[in-house]
MIGU-838630 format. One line per 4 residues: number of its first residue (from 1); their letters; for each residue x, y, z of C-alpha. Coordinates in Angstrom, 3 decimals, decimal comma, m for minus. Layout:
// MIGU-838630
NUM) a) X Y Z | ...
***
This chain:
// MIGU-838630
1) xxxx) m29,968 79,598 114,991 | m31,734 81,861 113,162 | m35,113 81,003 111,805 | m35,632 83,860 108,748
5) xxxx) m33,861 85,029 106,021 | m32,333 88,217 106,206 | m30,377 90,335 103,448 | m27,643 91,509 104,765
9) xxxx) m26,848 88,153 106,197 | m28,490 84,948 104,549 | m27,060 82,550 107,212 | m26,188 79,391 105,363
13) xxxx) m26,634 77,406 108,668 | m30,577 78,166 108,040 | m29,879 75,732 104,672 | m28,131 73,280 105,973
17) xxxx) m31,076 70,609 106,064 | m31,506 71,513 102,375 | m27,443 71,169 101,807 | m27,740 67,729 103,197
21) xxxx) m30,842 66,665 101,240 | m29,133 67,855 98,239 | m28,395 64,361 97,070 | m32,410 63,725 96,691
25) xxxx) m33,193 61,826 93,697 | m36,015 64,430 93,038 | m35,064 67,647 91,190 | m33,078 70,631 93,181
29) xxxx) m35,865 72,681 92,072 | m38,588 70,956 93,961 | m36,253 70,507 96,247 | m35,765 73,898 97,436
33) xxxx) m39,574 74,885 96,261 | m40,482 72,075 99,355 | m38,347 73,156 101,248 | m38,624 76,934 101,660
37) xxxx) m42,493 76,418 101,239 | m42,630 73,666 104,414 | m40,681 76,546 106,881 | m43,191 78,996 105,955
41) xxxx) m45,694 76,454 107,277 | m44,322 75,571 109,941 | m43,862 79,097 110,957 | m40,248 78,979 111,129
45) xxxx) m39,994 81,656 108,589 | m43,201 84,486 109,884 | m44,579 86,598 107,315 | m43,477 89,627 106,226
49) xxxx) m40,052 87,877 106,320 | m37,464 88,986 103,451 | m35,815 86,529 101,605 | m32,592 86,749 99,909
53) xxxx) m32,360 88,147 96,165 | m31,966 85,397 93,785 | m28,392 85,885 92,943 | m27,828 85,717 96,328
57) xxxx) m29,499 82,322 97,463 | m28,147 80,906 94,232 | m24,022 81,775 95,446 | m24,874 80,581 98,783
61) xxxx) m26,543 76,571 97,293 | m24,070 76,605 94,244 | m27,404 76,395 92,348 | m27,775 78,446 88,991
65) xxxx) m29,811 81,657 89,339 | m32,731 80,443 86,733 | m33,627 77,658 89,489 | m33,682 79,762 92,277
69) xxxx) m35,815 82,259 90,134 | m38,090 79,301 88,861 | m38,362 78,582 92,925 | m39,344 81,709 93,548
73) xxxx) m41,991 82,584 90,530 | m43,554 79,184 92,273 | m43,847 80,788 95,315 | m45,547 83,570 93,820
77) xxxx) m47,685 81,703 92,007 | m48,921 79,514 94,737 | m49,314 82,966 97,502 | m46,694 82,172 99,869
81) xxxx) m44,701 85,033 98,884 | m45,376 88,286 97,767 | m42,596 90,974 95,817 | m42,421 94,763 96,693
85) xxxx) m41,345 96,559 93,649 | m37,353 97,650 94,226 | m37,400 95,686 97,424 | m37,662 92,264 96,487
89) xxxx) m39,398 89,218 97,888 | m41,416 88,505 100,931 | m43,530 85,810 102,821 | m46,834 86,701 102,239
93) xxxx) m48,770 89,082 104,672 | m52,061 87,416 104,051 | m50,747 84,156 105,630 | m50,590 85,493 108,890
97) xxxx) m53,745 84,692 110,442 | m53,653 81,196 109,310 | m49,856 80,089 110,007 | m48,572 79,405 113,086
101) xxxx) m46,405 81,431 115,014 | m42,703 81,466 114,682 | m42,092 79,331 117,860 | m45,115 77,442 118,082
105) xxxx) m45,620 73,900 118,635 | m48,520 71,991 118,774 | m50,263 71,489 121,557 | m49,450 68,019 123,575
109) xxxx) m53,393 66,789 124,140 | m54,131 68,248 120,271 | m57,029 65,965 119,159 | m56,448 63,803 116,279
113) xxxx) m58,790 63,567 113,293 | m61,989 61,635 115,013 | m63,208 58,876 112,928 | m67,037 58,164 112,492
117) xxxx) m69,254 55,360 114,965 | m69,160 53,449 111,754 | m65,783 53,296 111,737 | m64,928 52,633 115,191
121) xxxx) m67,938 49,513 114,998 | m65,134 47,863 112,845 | m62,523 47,695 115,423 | m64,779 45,108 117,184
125) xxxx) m64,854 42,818 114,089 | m62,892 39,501 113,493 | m59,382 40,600 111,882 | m59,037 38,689 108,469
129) xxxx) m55,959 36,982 108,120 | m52,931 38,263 106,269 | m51,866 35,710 103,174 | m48,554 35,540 102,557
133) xxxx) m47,535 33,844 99,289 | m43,941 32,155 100,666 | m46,618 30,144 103,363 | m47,710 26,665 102,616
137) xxxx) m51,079 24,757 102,541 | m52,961 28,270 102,557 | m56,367 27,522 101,930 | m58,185 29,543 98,781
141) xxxx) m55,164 29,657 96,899 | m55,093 28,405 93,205 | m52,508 26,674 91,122 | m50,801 29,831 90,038
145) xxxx) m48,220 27,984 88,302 | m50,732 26,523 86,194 | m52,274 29,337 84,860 | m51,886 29,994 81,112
149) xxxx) m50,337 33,153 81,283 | m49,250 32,808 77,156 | m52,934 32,815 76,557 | m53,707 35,310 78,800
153) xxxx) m50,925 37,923 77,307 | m52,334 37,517 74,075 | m55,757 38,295 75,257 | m54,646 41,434 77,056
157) xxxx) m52,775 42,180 73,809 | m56,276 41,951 72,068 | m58,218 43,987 74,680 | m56,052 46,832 74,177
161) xxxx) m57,001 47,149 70,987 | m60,694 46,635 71,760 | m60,274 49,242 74,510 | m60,146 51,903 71,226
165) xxxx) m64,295 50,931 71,182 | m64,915 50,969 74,674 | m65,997 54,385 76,200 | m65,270 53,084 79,794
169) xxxx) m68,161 54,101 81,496 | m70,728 51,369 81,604 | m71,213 51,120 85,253 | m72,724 47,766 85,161
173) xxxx) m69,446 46,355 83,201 | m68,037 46,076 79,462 | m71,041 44,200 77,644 | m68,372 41,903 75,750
177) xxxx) m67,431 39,887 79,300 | m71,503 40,566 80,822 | m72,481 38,577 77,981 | m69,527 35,779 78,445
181) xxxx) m70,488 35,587 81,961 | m74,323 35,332 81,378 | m73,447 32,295 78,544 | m71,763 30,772 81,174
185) xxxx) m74,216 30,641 83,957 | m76,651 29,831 82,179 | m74,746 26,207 80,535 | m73,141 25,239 83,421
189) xxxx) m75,213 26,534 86,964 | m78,944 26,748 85,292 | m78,912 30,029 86,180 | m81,879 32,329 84,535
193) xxxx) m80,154 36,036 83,564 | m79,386 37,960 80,504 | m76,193 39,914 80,293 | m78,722 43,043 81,317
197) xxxx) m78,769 41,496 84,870 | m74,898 41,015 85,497 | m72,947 43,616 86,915 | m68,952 43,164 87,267
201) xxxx) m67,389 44,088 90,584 | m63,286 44,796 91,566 | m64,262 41,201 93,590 | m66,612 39,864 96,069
205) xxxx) m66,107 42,185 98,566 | m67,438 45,362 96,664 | m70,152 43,425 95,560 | m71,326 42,706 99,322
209) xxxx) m70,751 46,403 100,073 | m72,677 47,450 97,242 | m75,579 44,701 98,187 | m75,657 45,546 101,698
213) xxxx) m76,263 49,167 101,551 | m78,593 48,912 98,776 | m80,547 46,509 100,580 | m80,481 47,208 104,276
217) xxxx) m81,415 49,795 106,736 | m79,286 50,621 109,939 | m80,973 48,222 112,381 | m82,439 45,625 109,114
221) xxxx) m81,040 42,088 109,923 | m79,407 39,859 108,039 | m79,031 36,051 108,708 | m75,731 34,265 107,792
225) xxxx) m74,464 30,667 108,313 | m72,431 29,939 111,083 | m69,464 28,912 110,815 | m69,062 30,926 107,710
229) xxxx) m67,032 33,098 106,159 | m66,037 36,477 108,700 | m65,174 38,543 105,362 | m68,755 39,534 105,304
233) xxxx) m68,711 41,051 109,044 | m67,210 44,275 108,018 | m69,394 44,655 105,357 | m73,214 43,995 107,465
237) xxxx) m71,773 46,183 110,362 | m70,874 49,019 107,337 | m74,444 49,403 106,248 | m75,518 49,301 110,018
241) xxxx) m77,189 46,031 109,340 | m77,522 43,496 112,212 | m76,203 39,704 111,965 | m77,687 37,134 113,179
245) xxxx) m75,824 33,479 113,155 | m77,610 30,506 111,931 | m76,277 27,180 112,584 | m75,466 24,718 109,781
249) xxxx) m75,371 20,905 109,435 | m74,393 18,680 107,410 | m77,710 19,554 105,343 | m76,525 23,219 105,221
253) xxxx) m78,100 26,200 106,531 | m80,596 25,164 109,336 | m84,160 26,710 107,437 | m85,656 25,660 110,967
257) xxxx) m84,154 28,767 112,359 | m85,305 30,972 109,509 | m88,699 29,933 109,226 | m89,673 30,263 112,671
261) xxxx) m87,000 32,371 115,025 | m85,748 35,500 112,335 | m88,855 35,843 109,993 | m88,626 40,065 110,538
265) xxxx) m84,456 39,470 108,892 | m84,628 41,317 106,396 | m81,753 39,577 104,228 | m79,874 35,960 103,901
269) xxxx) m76,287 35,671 103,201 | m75,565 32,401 102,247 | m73,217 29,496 100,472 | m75,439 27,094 99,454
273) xxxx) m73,108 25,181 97,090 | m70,548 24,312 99,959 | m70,741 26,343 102,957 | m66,816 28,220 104,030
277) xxxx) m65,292 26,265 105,459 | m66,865 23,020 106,119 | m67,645 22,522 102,628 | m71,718 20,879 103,434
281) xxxx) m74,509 21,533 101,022 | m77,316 22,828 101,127 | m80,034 20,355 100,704 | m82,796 20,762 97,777
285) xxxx) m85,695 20,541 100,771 | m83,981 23,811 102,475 | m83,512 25,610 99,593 | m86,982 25,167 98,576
289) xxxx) m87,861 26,491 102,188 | m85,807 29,431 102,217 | m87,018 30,717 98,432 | m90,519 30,500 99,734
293) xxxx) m89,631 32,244 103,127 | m87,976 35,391 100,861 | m91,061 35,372 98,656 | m93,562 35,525 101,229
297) xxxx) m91,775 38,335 103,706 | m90,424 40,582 100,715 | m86,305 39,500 101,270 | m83,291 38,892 99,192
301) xxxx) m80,644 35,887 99,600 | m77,001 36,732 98,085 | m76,053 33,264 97,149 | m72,571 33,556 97,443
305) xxxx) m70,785 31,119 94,898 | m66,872 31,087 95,585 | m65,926 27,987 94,016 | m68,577 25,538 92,863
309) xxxx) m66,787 24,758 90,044 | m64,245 22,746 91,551 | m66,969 20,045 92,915 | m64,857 16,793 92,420
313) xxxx) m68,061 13,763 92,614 | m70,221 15,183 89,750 | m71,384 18,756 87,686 | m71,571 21,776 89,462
317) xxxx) m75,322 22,102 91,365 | m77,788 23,809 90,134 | m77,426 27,496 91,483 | m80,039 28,584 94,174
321) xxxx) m80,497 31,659 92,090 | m81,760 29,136 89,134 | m84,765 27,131 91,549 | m87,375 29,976 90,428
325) xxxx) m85,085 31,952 92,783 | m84,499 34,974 89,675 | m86,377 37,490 91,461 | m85,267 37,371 95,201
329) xxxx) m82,000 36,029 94,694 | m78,349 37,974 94,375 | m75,812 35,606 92,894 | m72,389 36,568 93,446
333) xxxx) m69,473 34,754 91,537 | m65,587 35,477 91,138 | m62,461 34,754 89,382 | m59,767 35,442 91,762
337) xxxx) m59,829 31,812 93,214 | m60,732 30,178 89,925 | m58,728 31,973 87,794 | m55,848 34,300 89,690
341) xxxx) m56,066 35,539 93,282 | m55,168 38,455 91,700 | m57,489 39,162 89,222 | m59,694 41,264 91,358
345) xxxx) m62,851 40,619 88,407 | m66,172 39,462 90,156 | m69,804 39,472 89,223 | m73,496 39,563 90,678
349) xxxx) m76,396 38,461 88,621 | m79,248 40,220 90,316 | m82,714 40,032 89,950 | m84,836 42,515 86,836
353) xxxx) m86,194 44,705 89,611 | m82,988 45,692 91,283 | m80,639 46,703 87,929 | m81,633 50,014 87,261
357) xxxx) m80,873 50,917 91,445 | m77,891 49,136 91,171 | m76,910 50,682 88,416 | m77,517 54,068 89,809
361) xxxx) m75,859 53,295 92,966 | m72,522 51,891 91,047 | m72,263 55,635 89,111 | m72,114 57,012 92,320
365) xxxx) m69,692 54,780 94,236 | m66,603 54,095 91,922 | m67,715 55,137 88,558 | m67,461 51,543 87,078
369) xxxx) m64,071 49,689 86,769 | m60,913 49,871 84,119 | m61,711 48,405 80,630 | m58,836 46,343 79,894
373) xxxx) m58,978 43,447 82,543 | m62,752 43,157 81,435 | m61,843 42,520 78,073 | m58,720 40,703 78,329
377) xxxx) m60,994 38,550 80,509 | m64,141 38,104 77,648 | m61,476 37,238 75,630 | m60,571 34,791 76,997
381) xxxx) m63,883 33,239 78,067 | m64,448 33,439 73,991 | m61,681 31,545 72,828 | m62,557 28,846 75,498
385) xxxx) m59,337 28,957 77,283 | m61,814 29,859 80,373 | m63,540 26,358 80,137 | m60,116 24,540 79,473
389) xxxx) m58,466 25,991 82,095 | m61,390 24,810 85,272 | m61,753 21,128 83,703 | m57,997 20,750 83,971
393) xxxx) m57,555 22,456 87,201 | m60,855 20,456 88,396 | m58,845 17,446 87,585 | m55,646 18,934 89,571
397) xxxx) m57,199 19,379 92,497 | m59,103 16,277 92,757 | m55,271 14,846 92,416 | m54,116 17,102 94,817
401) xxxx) m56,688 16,585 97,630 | m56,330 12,782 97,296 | m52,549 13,009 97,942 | m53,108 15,321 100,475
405) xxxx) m55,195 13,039 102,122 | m53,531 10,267 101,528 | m50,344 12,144 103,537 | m52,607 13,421 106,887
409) xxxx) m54,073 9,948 107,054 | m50,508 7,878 106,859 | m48,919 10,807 109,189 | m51,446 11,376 111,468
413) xxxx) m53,687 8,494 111,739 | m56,338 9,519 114,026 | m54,843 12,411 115,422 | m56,617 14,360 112,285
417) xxxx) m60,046 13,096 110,975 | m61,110 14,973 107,668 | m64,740 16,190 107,718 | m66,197 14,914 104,060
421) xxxx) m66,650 17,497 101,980 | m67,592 17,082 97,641 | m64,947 19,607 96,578 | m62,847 22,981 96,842
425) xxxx) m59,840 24,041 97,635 | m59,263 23,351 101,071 | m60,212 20,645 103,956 | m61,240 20,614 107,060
429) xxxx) m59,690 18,266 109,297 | m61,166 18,144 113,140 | m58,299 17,653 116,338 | m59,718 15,265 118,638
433) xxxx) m61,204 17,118 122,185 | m59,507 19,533 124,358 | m56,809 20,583 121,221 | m56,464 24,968 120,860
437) xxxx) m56,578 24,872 116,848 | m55,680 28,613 117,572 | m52,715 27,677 119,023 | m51,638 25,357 116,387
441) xxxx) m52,035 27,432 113,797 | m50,361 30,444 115,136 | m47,264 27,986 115,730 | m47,374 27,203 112,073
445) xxxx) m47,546 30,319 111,010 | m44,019 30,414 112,493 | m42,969 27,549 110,810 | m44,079 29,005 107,111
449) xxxx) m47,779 27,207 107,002 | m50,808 29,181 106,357 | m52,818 26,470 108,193 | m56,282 28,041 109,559
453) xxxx) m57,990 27,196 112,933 | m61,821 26,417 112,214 | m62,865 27,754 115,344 | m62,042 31,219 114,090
457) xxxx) m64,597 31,021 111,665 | m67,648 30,035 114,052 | m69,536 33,253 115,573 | m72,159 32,601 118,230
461) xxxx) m72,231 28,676 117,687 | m69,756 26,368 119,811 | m66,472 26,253 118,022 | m65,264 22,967 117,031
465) xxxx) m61,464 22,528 117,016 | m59,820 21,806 113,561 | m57,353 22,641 111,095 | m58,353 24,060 107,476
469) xxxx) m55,722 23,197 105,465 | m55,024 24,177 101,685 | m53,908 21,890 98,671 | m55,157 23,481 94,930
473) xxxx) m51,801 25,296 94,895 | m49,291 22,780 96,325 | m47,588 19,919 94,614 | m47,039 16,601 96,075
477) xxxx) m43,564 18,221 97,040 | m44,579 21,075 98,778 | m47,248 18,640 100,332 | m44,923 16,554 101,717
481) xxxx) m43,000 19,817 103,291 | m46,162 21,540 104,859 | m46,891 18,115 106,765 | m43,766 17,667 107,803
485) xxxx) m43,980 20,818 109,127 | m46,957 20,027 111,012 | m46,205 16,928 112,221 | m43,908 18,020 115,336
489) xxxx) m46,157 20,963 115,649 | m49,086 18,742 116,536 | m47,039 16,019 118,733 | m46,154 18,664 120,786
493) xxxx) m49,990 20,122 121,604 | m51,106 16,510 121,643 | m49,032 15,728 124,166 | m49,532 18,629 126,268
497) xx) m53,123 18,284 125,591 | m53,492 14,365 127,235
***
């Protein structure tokens, strides 16, 4: 087959991929522009090549002669062809050193594009699990039926009006939901900040990336509780820092280790509220010892605060951030569990000395975030609907983890013992000895649960077998279908386990 136009004979078999794409839903114009322009980079059509007069391409495609002229004037304009008065149209001559030839093909050991060490370092990292929304009993999943989305459209309605004040390019957030956020904290976690010191975030994540590299220097290391969340992995290894696992108890993140084995860390990443995904505390003793430790070696703690408010047996705990912690502590909050998974709106409340950096930083990195989330969202928090909405889904959950308990306990019996925790959206339920929790839960997976394995969340410690199950965004229904689910699931490895 020929692989260039030519006058005297245009060879319609050269067109016949464009024939058959004819029935494109994008316009013949494009079309024929992408077409003509991908064999010239390809090679198939060298330079110097003639191509047909426009009259004559347009009889050959049954297209009208004003679209094959607007496909060529494209050409032109773009340099892949070039016109020779009284001799009409050509593929440019000043291609030729940068196409490749007419026949050539790549070569078979042709290196792909090499990624950085960075990059590669994150192929070594835990792989976070995939949520799908048809699974049951995922863990971290709100009510999302029970969200007020009336409310909510009317407070996007009123934020795009607002949005006609907002220049968009506060990097640290729109003021209107910095100051919500800052009224909030400050009535319900004693936290100590003015809306100066609260930056908004796309969600948690972006708020540890933009800590971490801020912070640390390849090599710095940072101490984090373990088990714990393996979310943060990506982001430690990203900014070259180093981690280094702490074990917790059942008085939270063991200060022991801290004071005496890692005082050159540089940082602490922790949960003091309820630790991920065991749900202990940290106890008022530790958190007294690790403030002083990060005042006396220069360091910063992100207190990472996922969902303190749902603590069912009393008020949320006073935030580490607020225990004269305002200068060495990071406190990062969001509203994707609390509110929406996905309302991708989080926040960090970080201390006077480190706004202006941030702030720089932020300018730099994304630019700041869209405007009309933000003040749909302070909004919101105005009216009260914010407040409303966590007291009644407070008292959901505390429903919903009582029947779910209620279910493993009369199913199960002592097959699955839950490990105490004072709130959240999950629990954590152990499998007695010599039970693969990895197993399980890959099996469930199968069966349309998004039941975790605990030992997938421990790092250097020795992994205790268990199953962390979800119940904030199940009813007593769907309960009752994710553990019967489960229940032949579990026979099975029990049995094959004794």
């Amino acid at each position: 087959m020929t692989t260039h136009f030519d006058k005297q004979q245009p060879h319609s078999e050269s067109f016949t991929p464009f024939l058959q794409q004819s029935k494109a839903q994008r316009p013949r114009y494009r079309a024929l522009f992408s077409y003509i322009q991908q064999r010239i980079l390809s090679g198939e059509l060298p330079t110097q090549s003639r191509l047909p007069s426009s009259r004559e391409l347009a009889e050959l495609l049954s297209l009208s002669r004003n679209t094959v002229k607007q496909v060529y004037e494209m050409l032109l304009a773009e340099g892949y062809i070039e016109t020779r008065h009284g001799d009409g149209s050509y593929v440019s001559q000043q291609l030729s050193l940068n196409l490749p030839t007419e026949h050539h093909s790549p070569a078979p050991d042709a290196e792909a594009v090499r990624l950085s060490a960075k990059s590669r370092q994150l192929e070594q990292i835990r792989p976070l699990f995939h949520q799908h929304p048809q699974q049951l009993l995922l863990p971290a999943i709100s009510a999302l039926d029970q969200f007020p989305w009336q409310q909510w459209q009317r407070s996007v309605a009123h934020a795009g009006k607002q949005m006609k004040f907002s220049s968009g390019r506060n990097f640290m957030g729109e003021p209107a939901l910095r100051s919500q956020i800052a009224a909030y904290l400050n009535a319900t976690r004693g936290i100590r900040c003015d809306m100066q010191q609260v930056m908004i975030c796309s969600g948690s994540q972006q708020g540890m990336q933009l800590a971490f590299s801020m912070l640390l220097n390849p090599g710095d290391k940072v101490l984090v509780e373990d088990p714990g969340f393996p979310g943060i992995d990506g982001a430690i290894s990203n900014a070259g820092g180093i981690k280094v696992s702490v074990p917790i108890d059942r008085q939270g993140f063991d200060t022991d280790t801290v004071l005496h084995d890692s005082q050159d860390a540089r940082l602490a990443f922790i949960t003091p509220s309820r630790n991920f995904p065991l749900g202990f505390t940290l106890s008022l003793e530790r958190r007294l010892q690790l403030l002083k430790w990060a005042r006396e070696h220069g360091c910063c703690i992100i207190e990472d605060d996922y969902d303190s408010e749902f603590r069912f047996d009393g008020p949320p705990l006073t935030a580490l951030q607020g225990l004269d912690g305002e200068h060495c502590v990071i406190y990062s909050g969001t509203f994707s569990r609390i509110l929406h998974p996905s309302m991708r709106l989080a926040y960090l409340v970080l201390p006077p000395a480190l706004v202006d950096p941030f702030n720089r930083m932020r300018g730099f990195m994304d630019g700041g975030l869209s405007s009309l989330p933000q003040l749909a969202l302070a909004d919101f928090m105005a009216r009260g609907l914010f407040t409303s909405h966590l007291r009644r889904m407070r008292k959901l959950y505390k429903t919903r983890r009582s029947y779910l308990l209620q279910r493993i306990d009369e199913t199960f019996s002592q097959q699955l013992v839950w490990e105490p925790s004072d709130g959240g959206m999950h629990g954590v339920f152990l499998l007695p000895p010599g039970n693969d929790d990895t197993a399980i839960a890959a099996q469930a997976v199968n069966e349309g649960l998004g039941i975790r394995p605990l030992s997938y969340y421990y790092d250097k410690q020795p992994p205790r077998s268990g199953l962390v199950i979800g119940f904030a965004g199940y009813n007593e229904t769907q309960i009752d279908t994710g553990v019967a689910r489960l229940k032949p699931i579990l026979d099975s490895h029990l049995k094959s386990a004794l």
